[in-house]
TORKOL-4160 file (C-alpha; in steps of 0.2 Angstrom, whole numbers, padded with zeros to 4 digits, m for minus):
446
<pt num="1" X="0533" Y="0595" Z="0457"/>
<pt num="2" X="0551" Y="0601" Z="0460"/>
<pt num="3" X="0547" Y="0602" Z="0481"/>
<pt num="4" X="0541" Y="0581" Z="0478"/>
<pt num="5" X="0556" Y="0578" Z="0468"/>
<pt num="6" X="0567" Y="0585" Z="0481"/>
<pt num="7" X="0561" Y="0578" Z="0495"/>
<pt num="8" X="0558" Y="0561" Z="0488"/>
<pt num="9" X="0577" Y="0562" Z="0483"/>
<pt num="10" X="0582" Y="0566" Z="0503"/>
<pt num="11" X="0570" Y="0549" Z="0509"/>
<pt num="12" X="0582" Y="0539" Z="0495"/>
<pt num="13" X="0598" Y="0545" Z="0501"/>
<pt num="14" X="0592" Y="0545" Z="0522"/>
<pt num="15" X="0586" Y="0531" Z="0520"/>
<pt num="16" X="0603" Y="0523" Z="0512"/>
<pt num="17" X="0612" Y="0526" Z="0526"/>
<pt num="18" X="0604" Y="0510" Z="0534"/>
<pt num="19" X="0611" Y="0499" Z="0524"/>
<pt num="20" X="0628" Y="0495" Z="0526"/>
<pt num="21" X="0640" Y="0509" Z="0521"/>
<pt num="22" X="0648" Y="0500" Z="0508"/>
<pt num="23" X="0651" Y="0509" Z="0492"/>
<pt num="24" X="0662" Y="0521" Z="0499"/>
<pt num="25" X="0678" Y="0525" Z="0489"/>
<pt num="26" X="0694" Y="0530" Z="0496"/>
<pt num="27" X="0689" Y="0548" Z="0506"/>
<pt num="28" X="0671" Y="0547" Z="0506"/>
<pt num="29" X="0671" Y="0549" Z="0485"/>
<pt num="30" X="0656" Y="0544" Z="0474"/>
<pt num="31" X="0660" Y="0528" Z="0467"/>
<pt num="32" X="0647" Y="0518" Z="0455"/>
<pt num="33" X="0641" Y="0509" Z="0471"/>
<pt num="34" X="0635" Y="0526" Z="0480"/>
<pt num="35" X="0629" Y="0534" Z="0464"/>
<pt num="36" X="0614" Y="0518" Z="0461"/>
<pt num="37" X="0602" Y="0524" Z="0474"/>
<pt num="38" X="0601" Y="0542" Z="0466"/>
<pt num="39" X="0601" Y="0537" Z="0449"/>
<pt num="40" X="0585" Y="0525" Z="0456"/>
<pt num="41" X="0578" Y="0542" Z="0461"/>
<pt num="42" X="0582" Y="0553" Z="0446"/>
<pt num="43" X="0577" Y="0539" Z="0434"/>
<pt num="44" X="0558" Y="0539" Z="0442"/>
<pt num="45" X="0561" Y="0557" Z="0439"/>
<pt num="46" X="0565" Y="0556" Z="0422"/>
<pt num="47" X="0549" Y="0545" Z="0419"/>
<pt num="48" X="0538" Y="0557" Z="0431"/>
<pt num="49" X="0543" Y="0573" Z="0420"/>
<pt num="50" X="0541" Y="0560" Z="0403"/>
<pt num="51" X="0521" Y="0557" Z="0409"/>
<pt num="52" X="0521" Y="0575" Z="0412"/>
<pt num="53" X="0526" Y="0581" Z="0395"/>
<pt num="54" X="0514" Y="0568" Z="0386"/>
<pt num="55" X="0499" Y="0575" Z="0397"/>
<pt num="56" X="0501" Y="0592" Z="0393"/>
<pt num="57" X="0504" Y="0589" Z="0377"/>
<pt num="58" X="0487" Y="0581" Z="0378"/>
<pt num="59" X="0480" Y="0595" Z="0389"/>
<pt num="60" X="0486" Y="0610" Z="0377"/>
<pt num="61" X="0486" Y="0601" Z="0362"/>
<pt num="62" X="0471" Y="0589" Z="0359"/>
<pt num="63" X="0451" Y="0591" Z="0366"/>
<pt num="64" X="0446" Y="0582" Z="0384"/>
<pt num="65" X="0438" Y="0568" Z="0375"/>
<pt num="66" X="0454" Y="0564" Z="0365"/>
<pt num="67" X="0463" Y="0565" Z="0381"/>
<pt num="68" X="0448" Y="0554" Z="0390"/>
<pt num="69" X="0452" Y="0542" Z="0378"/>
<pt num="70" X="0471" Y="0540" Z="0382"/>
<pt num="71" X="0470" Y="0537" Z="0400"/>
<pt num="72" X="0456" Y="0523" Z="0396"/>
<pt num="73" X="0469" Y="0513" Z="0385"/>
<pt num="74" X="0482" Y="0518" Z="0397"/>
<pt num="75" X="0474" Y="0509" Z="0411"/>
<pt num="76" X="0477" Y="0493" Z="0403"/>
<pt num="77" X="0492" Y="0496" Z="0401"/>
<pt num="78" X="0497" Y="0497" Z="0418"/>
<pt num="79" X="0489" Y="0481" Z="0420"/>
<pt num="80" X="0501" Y="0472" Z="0409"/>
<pt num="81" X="0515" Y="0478" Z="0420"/>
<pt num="82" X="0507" Y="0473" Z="0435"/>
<pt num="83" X="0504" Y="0456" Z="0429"/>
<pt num="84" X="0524" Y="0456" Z="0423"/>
<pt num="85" X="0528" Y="0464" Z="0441"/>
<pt num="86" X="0518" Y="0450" Z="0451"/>
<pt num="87" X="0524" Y="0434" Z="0438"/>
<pt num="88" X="0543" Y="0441" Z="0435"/>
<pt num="89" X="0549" Y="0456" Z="0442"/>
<pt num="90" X="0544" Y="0454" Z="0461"/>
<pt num="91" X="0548" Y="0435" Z="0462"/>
<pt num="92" X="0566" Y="0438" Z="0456"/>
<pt num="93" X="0568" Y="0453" Z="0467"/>
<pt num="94" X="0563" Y="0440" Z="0479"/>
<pt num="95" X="0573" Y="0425" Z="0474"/>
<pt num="96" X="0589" Y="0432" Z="0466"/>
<pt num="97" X="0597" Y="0441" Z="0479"/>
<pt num="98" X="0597" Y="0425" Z="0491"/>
<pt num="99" X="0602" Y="0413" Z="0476"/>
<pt num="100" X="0619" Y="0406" Z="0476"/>
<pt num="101" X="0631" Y="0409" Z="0461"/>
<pt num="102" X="0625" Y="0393" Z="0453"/>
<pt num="103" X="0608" Y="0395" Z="0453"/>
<pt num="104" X="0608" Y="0413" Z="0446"/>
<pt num="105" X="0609" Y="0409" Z="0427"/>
<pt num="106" X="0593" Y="0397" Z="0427"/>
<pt num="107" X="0582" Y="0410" Z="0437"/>
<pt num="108" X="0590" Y="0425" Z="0424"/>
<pt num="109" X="0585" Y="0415" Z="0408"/>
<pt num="110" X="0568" Y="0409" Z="0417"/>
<pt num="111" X="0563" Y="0426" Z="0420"/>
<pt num="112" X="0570" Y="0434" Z="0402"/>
<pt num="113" X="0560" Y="0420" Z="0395"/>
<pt num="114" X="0545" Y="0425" Z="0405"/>
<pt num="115" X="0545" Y="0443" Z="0399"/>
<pt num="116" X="0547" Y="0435" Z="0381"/>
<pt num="117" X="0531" Y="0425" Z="0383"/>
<pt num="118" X="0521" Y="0440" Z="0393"/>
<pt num="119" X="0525" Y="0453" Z="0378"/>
<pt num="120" X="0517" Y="0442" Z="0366"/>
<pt num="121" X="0503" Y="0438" Z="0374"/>
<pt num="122" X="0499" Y="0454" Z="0382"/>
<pt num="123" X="0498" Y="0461" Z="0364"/>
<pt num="124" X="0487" Y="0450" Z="0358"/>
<pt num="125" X="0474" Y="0448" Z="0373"/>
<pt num="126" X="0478" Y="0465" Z="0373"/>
<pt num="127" X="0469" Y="0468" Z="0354"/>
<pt num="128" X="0456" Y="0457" Z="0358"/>
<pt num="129" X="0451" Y="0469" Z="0373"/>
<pt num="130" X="0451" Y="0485" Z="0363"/>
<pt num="131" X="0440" Y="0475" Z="0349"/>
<pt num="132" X="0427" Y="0469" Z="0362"/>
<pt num="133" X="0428" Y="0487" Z="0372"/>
<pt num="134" X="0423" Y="0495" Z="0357"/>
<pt num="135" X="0411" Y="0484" Z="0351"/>
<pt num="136" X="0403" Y="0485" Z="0367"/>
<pt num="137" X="0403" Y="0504" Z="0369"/>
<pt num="138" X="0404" Y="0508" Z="0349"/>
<pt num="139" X="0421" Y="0516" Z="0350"/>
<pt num="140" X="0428" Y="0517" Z="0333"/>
<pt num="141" X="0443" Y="0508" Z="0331"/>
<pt num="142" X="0455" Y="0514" Z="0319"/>
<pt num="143" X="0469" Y="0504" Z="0314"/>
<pt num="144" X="0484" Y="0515" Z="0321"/>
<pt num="145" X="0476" Y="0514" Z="0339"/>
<pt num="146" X="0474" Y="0495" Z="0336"/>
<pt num="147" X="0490" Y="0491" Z="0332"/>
<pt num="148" X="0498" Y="0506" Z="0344"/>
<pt num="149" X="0489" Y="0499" Z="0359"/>
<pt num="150" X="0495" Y="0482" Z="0354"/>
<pt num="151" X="0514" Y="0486" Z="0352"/>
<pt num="152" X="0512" Y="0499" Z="0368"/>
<pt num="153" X="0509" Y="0482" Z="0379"/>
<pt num="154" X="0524" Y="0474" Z="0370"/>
<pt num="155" X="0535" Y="0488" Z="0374"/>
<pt num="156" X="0530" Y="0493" Z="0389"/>
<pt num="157" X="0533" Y="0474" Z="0397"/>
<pt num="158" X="0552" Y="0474" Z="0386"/>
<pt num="159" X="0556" Y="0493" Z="0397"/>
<pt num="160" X="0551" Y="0485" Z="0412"/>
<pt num="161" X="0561" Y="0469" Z="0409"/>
<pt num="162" X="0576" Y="0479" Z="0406"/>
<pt num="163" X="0573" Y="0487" Z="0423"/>
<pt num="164" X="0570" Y="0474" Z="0433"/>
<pt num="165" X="0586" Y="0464" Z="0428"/>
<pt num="166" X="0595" Y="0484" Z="0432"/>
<pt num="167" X="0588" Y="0485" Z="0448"/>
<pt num="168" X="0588" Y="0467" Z="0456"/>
<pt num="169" X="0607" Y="0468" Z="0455"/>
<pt num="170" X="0609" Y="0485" Z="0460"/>
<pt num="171" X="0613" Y="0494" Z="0443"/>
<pt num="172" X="0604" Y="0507" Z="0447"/>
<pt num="173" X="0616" Y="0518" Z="0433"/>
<pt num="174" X="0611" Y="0505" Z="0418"/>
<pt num="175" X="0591" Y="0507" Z="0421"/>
<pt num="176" X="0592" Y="0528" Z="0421"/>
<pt num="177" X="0603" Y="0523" Z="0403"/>
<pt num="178" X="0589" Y="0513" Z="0398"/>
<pt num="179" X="0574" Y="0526" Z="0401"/>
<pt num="180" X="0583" Y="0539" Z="0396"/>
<pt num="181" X="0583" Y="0532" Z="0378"/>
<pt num="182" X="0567" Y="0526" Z="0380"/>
<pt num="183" X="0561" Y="0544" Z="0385"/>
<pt num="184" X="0571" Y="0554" Z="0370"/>
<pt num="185" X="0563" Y="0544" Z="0358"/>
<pt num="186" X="0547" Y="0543" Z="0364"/>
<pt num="187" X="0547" Y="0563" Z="0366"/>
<pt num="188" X="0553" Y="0564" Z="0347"/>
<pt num="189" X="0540" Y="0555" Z="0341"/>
<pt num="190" X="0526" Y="0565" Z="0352"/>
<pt num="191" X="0536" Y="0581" Z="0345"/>
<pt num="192" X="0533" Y="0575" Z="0326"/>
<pt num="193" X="0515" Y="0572" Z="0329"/>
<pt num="194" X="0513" Y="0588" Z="0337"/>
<pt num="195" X="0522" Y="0598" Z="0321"/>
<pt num="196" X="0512" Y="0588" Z="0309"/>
<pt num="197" X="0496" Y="0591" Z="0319"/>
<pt num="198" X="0493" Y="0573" Z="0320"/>
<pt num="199" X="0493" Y="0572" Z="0341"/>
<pt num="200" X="0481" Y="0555" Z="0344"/>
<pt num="201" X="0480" Y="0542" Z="0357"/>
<pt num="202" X="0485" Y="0531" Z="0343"/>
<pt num="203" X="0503" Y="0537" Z="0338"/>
<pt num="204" X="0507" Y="0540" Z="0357"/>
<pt num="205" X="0503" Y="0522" Z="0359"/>
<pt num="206" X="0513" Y="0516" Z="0345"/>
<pt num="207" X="0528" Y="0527" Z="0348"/>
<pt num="208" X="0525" Y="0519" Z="0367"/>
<pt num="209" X="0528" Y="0503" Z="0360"/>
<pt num="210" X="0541" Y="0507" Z="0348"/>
<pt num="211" X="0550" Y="0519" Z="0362"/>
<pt num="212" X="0550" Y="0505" Z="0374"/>
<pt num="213" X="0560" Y="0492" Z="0364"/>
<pt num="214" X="0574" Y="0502" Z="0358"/>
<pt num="215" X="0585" Y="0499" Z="0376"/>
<pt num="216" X="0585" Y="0481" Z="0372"/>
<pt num="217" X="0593" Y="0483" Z="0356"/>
<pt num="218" X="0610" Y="0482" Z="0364"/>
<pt num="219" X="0605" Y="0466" Z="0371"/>
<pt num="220" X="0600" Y="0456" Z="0357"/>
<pt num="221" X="0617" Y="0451" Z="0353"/>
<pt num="222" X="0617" Y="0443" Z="0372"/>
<pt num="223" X="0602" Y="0435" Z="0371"/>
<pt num="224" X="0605" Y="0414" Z="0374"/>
<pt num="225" X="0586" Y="0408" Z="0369"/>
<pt num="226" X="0570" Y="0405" Z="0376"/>
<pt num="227" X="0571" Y="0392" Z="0390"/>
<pt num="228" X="0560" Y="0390" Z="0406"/>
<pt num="229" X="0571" Y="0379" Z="0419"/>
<pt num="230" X="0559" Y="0370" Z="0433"/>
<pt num="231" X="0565" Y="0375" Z="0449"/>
<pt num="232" X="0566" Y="0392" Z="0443"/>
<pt num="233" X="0549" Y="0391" Z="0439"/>
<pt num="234" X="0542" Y="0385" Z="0454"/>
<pt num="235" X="0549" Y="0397" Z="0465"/>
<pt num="236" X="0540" Y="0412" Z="0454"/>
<pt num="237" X="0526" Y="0403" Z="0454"/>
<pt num="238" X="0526" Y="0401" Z="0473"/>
<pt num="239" X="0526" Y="0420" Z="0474"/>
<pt num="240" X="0516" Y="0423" Z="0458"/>
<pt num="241" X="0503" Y="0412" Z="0461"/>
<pt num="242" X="0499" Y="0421" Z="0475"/>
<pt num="243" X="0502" Y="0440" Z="0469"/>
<pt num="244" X="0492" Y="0437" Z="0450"/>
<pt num="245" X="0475" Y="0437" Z="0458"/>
<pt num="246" X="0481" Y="0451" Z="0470"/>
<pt num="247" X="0487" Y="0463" Z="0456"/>
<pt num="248" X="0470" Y="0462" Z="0445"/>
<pt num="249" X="0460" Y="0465" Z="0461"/>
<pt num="250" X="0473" Y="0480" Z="0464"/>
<pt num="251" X="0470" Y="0486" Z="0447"/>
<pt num="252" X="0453" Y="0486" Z="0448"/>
<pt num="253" X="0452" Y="0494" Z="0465"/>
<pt num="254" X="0465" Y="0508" Z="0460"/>
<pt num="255" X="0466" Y="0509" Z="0441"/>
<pt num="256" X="0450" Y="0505" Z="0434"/>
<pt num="257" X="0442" Y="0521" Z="0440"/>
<pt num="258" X="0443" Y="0529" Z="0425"/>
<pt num="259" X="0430" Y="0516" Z="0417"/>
<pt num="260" X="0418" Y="0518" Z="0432"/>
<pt num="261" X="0420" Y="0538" Z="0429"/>
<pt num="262" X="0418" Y="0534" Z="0410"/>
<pt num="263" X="0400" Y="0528" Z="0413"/>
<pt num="264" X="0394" Y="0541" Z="0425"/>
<pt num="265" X="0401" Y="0554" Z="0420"/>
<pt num="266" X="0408" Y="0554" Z="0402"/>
<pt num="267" X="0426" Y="0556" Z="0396"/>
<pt num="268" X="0427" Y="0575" Z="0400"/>
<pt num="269" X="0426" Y="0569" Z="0419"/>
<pt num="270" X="0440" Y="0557" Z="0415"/>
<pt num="271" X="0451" Y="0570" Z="0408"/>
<pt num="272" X="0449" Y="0579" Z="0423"/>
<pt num="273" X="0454" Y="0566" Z="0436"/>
<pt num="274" X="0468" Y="0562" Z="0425"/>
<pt num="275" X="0471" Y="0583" Z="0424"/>
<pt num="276" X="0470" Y="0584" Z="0443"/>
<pt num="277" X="0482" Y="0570" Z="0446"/>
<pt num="278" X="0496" Y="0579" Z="0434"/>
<pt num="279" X="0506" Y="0588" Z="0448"/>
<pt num="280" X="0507" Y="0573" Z="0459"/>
<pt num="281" X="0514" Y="0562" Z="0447"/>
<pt num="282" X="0532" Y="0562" Z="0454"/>
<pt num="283" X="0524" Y="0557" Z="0471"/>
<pt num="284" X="0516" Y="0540" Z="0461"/>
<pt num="285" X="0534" Y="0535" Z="0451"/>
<pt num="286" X="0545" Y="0541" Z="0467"/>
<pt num="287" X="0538" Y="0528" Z="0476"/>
<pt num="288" X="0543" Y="0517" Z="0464"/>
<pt num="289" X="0559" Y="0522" Z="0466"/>
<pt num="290" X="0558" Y="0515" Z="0481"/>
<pt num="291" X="0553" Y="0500" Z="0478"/>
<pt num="292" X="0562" Y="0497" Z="0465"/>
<pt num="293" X="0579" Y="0499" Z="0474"/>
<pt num="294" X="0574" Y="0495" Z="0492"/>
<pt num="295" X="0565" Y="0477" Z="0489"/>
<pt num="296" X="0579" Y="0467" Z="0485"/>
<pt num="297" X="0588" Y="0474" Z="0502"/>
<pt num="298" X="0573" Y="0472" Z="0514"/>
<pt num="299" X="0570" Y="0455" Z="0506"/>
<pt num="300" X="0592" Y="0453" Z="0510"/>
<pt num="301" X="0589" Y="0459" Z="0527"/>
<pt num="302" X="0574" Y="0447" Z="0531"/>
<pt num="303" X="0584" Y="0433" Z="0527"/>
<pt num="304" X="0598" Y="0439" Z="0538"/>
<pt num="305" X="0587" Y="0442" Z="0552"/>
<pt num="306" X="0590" Y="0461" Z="0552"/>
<pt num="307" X="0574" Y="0465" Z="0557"/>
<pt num="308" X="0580" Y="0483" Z="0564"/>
<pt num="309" X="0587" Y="0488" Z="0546"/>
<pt num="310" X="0570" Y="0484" Z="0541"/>
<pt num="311" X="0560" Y="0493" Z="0554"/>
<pt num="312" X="0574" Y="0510" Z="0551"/>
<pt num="313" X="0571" Y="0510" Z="0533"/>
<pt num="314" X="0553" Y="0511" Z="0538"/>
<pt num="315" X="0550" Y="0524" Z="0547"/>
<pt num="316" X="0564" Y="0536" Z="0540"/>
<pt num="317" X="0554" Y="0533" Z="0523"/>
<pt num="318" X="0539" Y="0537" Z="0531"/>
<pt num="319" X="0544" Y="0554" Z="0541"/>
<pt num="320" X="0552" Y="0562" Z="0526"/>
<pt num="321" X="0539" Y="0554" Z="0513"/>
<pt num="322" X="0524" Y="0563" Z="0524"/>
<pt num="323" X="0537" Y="0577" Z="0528"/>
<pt num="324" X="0536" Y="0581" Z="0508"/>
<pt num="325" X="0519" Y="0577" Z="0504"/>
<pt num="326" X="0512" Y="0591" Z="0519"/>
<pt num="327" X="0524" Y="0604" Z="0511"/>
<pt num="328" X="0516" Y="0600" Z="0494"/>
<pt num="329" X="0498" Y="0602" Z="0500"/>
<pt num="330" X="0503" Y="0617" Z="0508"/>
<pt num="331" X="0513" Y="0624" Z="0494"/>
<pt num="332" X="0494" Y="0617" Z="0483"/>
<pt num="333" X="0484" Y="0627" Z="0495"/>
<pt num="334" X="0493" Y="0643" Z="0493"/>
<pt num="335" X="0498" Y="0643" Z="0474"/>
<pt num="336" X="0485" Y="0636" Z="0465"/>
<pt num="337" X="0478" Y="0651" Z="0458"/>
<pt num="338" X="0496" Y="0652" Z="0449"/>
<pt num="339" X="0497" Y="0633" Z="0446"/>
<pt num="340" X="0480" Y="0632" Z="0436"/>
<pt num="341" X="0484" Y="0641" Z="0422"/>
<pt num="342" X="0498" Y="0627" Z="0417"/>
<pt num="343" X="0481" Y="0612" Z="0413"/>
<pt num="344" X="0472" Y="0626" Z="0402"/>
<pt num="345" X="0458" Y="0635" Z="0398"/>
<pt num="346" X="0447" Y="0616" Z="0399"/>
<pt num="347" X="0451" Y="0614" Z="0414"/>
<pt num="348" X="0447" Y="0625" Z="0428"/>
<pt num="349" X="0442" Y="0622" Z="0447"/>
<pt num="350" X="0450" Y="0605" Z="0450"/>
<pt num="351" X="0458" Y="0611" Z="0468"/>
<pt num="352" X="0448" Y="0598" Z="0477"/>
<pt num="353" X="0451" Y="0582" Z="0465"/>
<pt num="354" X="0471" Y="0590" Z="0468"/>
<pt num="355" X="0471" Y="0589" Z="0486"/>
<pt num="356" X="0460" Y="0573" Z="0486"/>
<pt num="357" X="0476" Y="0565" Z="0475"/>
<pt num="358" X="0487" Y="0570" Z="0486"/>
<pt num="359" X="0479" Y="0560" Z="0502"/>
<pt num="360" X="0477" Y="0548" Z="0491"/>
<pt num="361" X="0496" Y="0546" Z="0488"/>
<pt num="362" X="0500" Y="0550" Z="0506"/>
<pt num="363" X="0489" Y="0532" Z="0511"/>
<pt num="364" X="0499" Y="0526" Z="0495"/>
<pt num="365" X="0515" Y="0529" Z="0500"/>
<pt num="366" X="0513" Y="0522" Z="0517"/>
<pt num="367" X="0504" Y="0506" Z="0510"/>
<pt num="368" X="0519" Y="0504" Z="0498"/>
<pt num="369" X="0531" Y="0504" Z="0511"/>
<pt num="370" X="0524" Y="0493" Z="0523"/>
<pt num="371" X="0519" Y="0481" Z="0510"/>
<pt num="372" X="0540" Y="0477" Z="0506"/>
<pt num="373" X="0542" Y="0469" Z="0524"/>
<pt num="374" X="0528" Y="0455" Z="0517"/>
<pt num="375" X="0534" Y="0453" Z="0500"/>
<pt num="376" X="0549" Y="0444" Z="0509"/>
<pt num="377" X="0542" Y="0427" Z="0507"/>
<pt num="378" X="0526" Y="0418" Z="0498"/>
<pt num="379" X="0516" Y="0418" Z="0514"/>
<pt num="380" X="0518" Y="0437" Z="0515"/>
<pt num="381" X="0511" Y="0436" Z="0496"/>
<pt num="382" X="0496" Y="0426" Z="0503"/>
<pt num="383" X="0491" Y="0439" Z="0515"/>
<pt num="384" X="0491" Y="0453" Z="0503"/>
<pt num="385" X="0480" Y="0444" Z="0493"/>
<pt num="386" X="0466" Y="0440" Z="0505"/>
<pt num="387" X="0470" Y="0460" Z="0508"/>
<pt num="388" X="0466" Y="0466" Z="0489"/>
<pt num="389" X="0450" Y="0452" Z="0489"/>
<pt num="390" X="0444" Y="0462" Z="0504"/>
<pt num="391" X="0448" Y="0482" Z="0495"/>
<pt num="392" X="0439" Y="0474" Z="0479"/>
<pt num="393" X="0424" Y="0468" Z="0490"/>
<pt num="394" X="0421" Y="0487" Z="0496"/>
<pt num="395" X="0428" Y="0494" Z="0480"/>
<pt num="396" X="0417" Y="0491" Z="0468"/>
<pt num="397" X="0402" Y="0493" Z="0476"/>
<pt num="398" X="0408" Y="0510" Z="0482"/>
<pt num="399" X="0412" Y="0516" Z="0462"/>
<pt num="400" X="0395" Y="0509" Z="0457"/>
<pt num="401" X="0385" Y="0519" Z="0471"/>
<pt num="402" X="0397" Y="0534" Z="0471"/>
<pt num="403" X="0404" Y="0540" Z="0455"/>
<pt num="404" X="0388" Y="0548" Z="0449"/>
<pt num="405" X="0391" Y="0558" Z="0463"/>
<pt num="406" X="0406" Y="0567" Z="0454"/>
<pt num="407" X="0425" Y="0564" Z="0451"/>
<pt num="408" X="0431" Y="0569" Z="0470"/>
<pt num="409" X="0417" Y="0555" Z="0475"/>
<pt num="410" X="0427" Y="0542" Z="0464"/>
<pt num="411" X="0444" Y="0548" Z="0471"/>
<pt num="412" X="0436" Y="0548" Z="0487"/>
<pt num="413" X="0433" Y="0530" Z="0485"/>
<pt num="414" X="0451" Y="0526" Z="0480"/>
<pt num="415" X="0457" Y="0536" Z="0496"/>
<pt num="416" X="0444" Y="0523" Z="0508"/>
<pt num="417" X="0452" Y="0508" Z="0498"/>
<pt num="418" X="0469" Y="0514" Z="0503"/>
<pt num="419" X="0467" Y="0519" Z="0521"/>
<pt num="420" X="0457" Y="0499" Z="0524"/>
<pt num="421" X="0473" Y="0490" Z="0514"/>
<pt num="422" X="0485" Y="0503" Z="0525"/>
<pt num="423" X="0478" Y="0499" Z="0541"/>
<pt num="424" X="0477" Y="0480" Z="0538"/>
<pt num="425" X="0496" Y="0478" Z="0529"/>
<pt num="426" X="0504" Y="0489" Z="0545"/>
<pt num="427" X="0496" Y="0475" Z="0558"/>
<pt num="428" X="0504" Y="0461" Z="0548"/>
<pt num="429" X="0519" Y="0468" Z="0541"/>
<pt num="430" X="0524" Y="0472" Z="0564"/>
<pt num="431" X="0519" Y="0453" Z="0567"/>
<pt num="432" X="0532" Y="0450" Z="0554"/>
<pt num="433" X="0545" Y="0460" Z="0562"/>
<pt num="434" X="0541" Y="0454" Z="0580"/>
<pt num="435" X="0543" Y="0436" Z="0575"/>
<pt num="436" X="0561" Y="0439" Z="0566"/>
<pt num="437" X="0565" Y="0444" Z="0581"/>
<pt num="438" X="0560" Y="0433" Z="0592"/>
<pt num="439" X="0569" Y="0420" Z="0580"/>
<pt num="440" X="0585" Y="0431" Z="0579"/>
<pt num="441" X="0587" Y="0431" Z="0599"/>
<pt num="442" X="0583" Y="0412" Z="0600"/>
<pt num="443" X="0597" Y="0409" Z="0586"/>
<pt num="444" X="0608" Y="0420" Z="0597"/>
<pt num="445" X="0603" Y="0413" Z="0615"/>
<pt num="446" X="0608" Y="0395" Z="0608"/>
């Protein structure tokens, strides 16, 4: 894990040196500026070691069917922040950064009302699932899951709010503040649970939920109102419009395996994808990172017509993100005899859904960066939702035919969903460079 972390941390900092150099104090000192980027990086691995902790709490403390039952409610989870991601977050990564001093305010309290409005409503569509699920598959609800699971979805959107608005403006210092309150807390409660022998998928969720709202505290005092101003809306909607359908077909292509697993195979099978995925966590939130800090500036870029700053950012990423990730497998391949004994005594022979994960974040990682040069404008978003239809037109028949199979067969799936959406976002995401270039050398001929 330390070997991803590390080498994530060198793509951050290489691949900042394409941006312009400002940021540099007096004698090539650290100043706020130069500090961001890294605090982007250790803050995804403050959240990466965070997941850690709560899955082998899980792992060593609580049975497989207990830990099975986690990852099914956290699943939903992660579709509430992609729904907040594809509405809010990516619009104003979009937007904001090319938005003149005046317009700034109307898309900040648009976007703070949007969260608002999401938060509420995730919770309670959120209820109403769990209700249904368990009616459906006679889970027994008890009221601590209920009304954890419901405030996990509200605190999760408020963590993610306070993120966005750090990132999008470059504060990369204010977002690690954030999560590193959010994280002490939630690891308090966990350790309570723990001492009191109380460890459930319930109170993790409700100490999620509670977790997540505490960096917003210091905000309240600031906050002007809801208000949702019209030409704000309309230009996250011209991006929104397009990415909602795309981030529920993602989800279902790339998150609700665990359901598909469930069937098949039964929650001990679950636990041991989730298990298996554990070490490879900081290769998932690092990528994030990325994203997080690198968005708003290839969007910058795209408007300048710097198609090269793009195209350098790109493949730098690339080299030392697959740089890291075949020193990882190799690292896997030689040291998993030592390794194993960290998940447990349940949880033995998983080498192979190991090193499956692992391609699977290779294809991610190259997806994900890829994916930034088409997020630069709403007909980029167009494309990558005719993509997702396509993945979700092979996905789910290949989960339905192949999970029986056994879990590698349903990460294998994920894997074939990645390289198709890969291949097809590099062809695009080149015309899109070749064109703003064409444009940039017509601009300079006239």
């Amino acid at each position: 894990m330390g070997m991803v972390l590390h080498s994530m941390s060198l793509a951050s900092r290489a691949a900042a040196r394409v941006e312009n150099r400002a940021g540099r104090g007096a004698g090539g000192m650290l100043t706020p500026k130069r500090l961001n980027p890294l605090a982007a990086v250790a803050d995804q691995a403050w959240l990466s070691l965070l997941n850690f902790a709560i899955s082998l709490a899980f792992i060593w403390g609580a049975s497989k069917s207990e830990y099975g039952y986690y990852l099914l409610l956290v699943a939903p989870l992660m579709l509430a922040q992609s729904i907040q991601n594809a509405i809010v977050n990516s619009p104003l990564a979009t937007f904001l950064p090319a938005a003149d001093r005046l317009a700034r305010p109307a898309l900040k309290r648009t976007a703070v009302s949007l969260h608002v409005y999401l938060a509420f409503a995730g919770a309670a569509l959120g209820g109403l699932g769990l209700f249904a699920y368990a009616y459906w598959t006679d889970l027994k609800i008890e009221a601590v899951l209920l009304t954890g699971f419901s405030l996990a979805v509200v605190g999760t959107i408020a963590r993610e709010a306070q993120r966005s608005f750090a990132y999008v403006q470059g504060l990369g210092m204010r977002a690690l503040a954030g999560d590193l309150v959010y994280g002490i807390a939630l690891l308090a409660g966990i350790a309570w649970a723990i001492l009191g022998d109380r460890l459930t998928a319930g109170i993790v969720l409700l100490m999620t939920g509670l977790a997540g709202m505490l960096p917003l505290l210091t905000k309240w005092p600031a906050f002007q109102g809801l208000r949702i101003h019209a030409e704000s809306m309309r230009q996250f909607w011209s991006c929104g419009r397009w990415a909602l359908p795309s981030v529920v077909v993602t989800w279902v292509n790339l998150s609700a395996y665990p359901y598909f697993a469930e069937r098949a195979l039964g929650l001990a099978a679950v636990a041991d994808i989730g298990a298996s995925r554990l070490f490879l966590m900081p290769v998932g939130l690092a990528m994030t990172a990325w994203s997080n800090w690198y968005r708003p500036r290839i969007s910058a870029w795209r408007a300048a017509g710097d198609v090269n700053a793009i195209k350098r950012l790109t493949y730098v990423s690339l080299l030392i993100g697959w740089g890291g990730l075949t020193l990882v497998a190799i690292f896997i391949g030689l040291a998993y005899a030592q390794i194993e004994p960290l998940l447990g005594a349940q949880y033995k022979g998983l080498q192979p859904l190991v090193l499956m994960w692992l391609l699977f974040f290779a294809l991610g990682l190259a997806r994900n960066v890829y994916m930034a040069t088409l997020m630069t404008d709403a007909h980029g978003y167009r494309i990558l939702h005719h993509i997702t239809w396509l993945a979700l037109a092979l996905s789910i028949p290949g989960f339905v035919l192949l999970s029986a199979n056994g879990a590698v067969w349903v990460v294998g799936v994920l894997c074939a969903v990645e390289l198709i959406q890969l291949l097809l976002i590099r062809i695009k995401a080149k015309e899109y460079w070749r064109k703003a270039a064409t444009a940039a050398d017509a601009s300079c001929s006239s």
